[in-house]
C-alpha positions in Angstrom: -131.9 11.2 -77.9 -131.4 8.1 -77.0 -129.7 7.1 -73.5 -125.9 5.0 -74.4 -124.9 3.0 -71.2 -122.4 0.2 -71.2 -124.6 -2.5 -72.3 -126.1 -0.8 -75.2 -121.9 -0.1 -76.6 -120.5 -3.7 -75.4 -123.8 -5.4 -77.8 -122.4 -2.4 -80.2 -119.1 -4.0 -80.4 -117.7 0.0 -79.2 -116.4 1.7 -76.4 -116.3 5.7 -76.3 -112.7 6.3 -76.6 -112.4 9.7 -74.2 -108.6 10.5 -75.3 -110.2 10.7 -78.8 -113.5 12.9 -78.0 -111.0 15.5 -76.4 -108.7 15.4 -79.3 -111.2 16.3 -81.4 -112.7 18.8 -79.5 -108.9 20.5 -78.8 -109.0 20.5 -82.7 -111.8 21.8 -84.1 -111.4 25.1 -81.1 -108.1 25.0 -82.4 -109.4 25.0 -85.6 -111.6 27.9 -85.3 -108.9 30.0 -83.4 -106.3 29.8 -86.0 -108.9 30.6 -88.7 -109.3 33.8 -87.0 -109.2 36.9 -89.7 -106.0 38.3 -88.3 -104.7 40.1 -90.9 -107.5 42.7 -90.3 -106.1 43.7 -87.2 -103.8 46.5 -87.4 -100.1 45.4 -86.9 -98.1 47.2 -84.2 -95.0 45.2 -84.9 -94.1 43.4 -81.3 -94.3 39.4 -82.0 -94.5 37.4 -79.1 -92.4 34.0 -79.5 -93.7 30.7 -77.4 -91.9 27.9 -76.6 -94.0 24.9 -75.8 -92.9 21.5 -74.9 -95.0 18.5 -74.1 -94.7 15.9 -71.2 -90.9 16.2 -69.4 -90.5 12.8 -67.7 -88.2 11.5 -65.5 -88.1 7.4 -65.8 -85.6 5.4 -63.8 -82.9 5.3 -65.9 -82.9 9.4 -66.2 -82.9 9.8 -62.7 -80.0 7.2 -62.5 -77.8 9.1 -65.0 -78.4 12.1 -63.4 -76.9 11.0 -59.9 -73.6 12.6 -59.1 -72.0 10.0 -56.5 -68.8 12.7 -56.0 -71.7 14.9 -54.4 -74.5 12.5 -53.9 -76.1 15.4 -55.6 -78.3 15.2 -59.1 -77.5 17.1 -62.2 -79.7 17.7 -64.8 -78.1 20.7 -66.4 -76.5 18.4 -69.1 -80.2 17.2 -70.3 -81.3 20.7 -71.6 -78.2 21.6 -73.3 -79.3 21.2 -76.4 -82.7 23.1 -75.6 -81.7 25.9 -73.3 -80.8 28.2 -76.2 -84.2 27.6 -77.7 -86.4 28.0 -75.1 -84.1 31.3 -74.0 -84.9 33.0 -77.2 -88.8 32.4 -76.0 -91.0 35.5 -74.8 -92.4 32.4 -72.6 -91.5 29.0 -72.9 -93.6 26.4 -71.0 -93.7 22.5 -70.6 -95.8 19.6 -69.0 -94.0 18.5 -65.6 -95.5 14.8 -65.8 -93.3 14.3 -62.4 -93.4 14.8 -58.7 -90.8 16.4 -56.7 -91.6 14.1 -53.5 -88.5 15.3 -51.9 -87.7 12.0 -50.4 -84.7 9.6 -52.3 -87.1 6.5 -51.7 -89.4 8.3 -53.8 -87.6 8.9 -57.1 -88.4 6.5 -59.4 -89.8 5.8 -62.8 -93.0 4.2 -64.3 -96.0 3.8 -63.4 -95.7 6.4 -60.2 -93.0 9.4 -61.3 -91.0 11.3 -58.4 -87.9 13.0 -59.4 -85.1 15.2 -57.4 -86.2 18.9 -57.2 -82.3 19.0 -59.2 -85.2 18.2 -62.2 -87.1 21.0 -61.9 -83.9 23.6 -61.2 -82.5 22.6 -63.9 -85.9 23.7 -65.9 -85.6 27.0 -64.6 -81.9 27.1 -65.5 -83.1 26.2 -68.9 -85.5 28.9 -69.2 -88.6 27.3 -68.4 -91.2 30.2 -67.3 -94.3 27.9 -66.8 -94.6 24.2 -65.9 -98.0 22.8 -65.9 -98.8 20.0 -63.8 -102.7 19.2 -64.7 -101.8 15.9 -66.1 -102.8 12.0 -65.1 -98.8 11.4 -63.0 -99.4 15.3 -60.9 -100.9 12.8 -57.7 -98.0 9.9 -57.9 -97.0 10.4 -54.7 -100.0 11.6 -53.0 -101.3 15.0 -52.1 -98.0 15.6 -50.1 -96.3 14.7 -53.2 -98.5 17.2 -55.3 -98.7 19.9 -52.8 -94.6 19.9 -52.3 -94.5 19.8 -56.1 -96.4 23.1 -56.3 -94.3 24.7 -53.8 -91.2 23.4 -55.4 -92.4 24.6 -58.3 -92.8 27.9 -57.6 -89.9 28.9 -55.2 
């Protein structure tokens, strides 16, 4: 097999696109787990419902909005109204925290380095939220501190 280094895919004219190769790995395991023979199993009747959301950011302007100055408190219970019942009905409903929770007010901002409020992630929970992951490319925006406070948040 021949060896493919930069050189060899800039006189190509291509770039390995790594988003893509993953995307189509995810698909095809995906692929093969869902064409799984499962009627042959014998049914016991339970279903298991899942709830899964994808990334649940928290640019500038969110973080803004959610600011109470009466209590120079945040609220985020108004941003999962609409969901709450949904993810409720869930055996397990899980989501994608693409935030830290730096603890520190001079830390809370937007893109390109997320930190939100741990009001965020409470209001999650209060949502019905069972599992957040955090493996994702914003999980060390504010430094291991950031990501280790994050965990801990997390799971209190």
């Amino acid at each position: 097999m021949k060896r493919v280094n930069d050189k060899t895919r800039a006189r190509n004219g291509r770039k390995a696109n790594p988003q893509l190769i993953c995307s189509v790995l995810i698909a095809c395991f995906a692929g093969l787990i869902l064409s799984a023979d499962l009627s042959a199993r014998p049914s016991s009747g339970a279903e298991l419902r899942f709830a899964v959301v994808g990334d649940l950011m928290g640019h500038k302007e969110q973080i803004e909005s959610a600011y109470d100055p009466k209590c120079k408190c945040y609220d985020y219970g108004s941003v999962f109204a609409d969901t709450a019942p949904i993810l409720q009905e869930a055996d397990l409903a899980i989501g994608n925290l693409e935030v830290t929770l730096p603890g520190k007010p001079e830390l809370y901002k937007g893109y390109p380095q997320f930190g939100s409020p741990d009001a965020y992630a409470n209001a999650m929970k209060e949502a019905g939220f069972d599992i957040l992951t955090l493996a994702n490319n914003h999980c060390v925006d504010t430094g291991k501190a950031g990501l280790l406070r994050t965990l801990k948040t997390v799971r209190d």
